[in-house]
C-alpha positions in Angstrom: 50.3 -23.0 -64.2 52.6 -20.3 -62.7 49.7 -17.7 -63.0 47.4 -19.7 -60.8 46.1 -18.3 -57.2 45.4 -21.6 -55.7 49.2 -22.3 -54.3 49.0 -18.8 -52.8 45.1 -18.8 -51.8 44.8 -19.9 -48.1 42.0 -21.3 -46.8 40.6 -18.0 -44.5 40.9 -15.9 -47.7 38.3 -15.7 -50.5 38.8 -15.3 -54.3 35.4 -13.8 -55.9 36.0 -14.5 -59.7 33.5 -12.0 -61.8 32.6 -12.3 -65.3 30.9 -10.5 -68.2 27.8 -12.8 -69.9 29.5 -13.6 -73.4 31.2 -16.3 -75.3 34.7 -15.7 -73.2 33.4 -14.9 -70.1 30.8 -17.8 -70.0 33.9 -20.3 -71.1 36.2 -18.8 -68.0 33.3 -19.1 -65.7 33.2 -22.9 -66.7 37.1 -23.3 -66.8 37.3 -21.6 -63.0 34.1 -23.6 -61.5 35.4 -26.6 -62.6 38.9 -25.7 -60.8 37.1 -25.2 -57.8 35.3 -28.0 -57.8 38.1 -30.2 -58.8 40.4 -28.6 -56.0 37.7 -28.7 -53.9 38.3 -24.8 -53.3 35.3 -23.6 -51.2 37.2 -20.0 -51.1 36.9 -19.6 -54.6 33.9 -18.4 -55.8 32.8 -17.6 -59.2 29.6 -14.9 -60.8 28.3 -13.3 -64.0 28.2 -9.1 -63.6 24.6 -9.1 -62.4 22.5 -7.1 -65.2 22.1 -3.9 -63.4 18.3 -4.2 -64.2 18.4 -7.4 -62.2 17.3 -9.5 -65.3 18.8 -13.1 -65.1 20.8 -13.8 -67.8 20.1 -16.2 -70.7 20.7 -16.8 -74.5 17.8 -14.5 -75.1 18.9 -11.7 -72.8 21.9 -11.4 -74.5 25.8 -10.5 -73.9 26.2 -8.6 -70.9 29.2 -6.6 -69.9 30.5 -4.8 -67.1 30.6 -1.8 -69.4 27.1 -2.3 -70.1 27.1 -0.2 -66.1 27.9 2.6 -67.5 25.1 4.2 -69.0 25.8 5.8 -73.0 25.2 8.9 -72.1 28.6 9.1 -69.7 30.4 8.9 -72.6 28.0 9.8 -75.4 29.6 13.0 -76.6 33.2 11.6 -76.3 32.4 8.8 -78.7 30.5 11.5 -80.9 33.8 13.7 -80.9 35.4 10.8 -81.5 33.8 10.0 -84.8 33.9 14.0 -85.7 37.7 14.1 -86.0 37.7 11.0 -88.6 38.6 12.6 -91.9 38.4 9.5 -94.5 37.4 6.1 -95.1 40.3 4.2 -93.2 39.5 6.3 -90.4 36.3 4.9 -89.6 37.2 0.9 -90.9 39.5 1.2 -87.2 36.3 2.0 -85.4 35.7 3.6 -82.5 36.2 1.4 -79.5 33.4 2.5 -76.8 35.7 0.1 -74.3 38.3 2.3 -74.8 36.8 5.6 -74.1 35.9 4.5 -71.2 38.6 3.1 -69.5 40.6 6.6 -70.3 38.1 8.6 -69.2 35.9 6.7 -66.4 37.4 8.9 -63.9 36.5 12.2 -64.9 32.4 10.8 -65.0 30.2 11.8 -62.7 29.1 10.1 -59.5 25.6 9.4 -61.0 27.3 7.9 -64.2 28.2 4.4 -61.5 24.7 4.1 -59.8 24.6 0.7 -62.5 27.2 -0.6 -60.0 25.3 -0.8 -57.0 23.8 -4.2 -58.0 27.0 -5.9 -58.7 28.8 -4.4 -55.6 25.7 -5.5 -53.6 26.5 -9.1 -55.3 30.3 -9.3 -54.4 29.0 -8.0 -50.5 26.5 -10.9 -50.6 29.4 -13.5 -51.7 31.7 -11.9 -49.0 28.9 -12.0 -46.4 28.0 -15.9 -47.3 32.0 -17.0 -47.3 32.8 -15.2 -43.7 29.3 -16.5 -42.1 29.0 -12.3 -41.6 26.2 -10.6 -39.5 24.7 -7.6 -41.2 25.9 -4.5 -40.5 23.4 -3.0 -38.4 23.1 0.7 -38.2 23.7 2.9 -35.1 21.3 4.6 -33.7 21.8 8.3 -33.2 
């Protein structure tokens, strides 16, 4: 297809593909592991958002999504002012779309409001480590 990576994707570089545990995301993870494995594309490399808990994810666990980082109470009060300017019935038949809040207004959260991140940054690190055979980091003594 003309959106596809692999005829650009060279060999030294690495594609980390990241999905959220649900119906869609659990049917791309598929679509792109078969890919690989069909190509035979040891660069691309495919994961669920780790559950920032660490839980392993399964059918009883639940969906999962990289939203689910963000804990409720970053954008708690939004959502609840949200909700307060709905004046009639229609209103609230749109819903209030906690996605949305937080993709327009993610940046003014505080630093605290990402610690939920650390395990899936931690995850792409590992895959990056893993691909380029890299040493860790060791700090410098002072």
């Amino acid at each position: 297809s003309d959106l596809s990576i692999l005829p650009v994707l060279n060999k030294k570089q690495l594609c980390i593909c990241t999905f959220d545990y649900d119906g869609q995301g659990r049917t791309n993870y598929s679509k792109v592991e078969a890919i690989a494995s069909k190509e035979k594309k040891a660069n691309i490399k495919w994961t669920y958002h780790p559950h920032y808990t660490g839980v392993e994810h399964s059918p009883t666990t639940g969906d999962y999504f990289m939203e689910d980082y963000f804990a409720i109470n970053s954008y708690r009060d939004i959502l609840k002012n949200n909700i307060d300017k709905k004046n009639k019935f229609k209103d609230f038949e749109q819903g209030v779309k906690a996605k949305s809040i937080i993709e327009n207004n993610y940046k003014n959260f505080k630093d605290v409001d990402f610690v939920n991140f650390k395990i899936f940054l931690n995850k792409i690190l590992e895959i990056r480590k893993d691909f380029y055979n890299l040493k860790p980091i060791k700090s410098k003594k002072k």
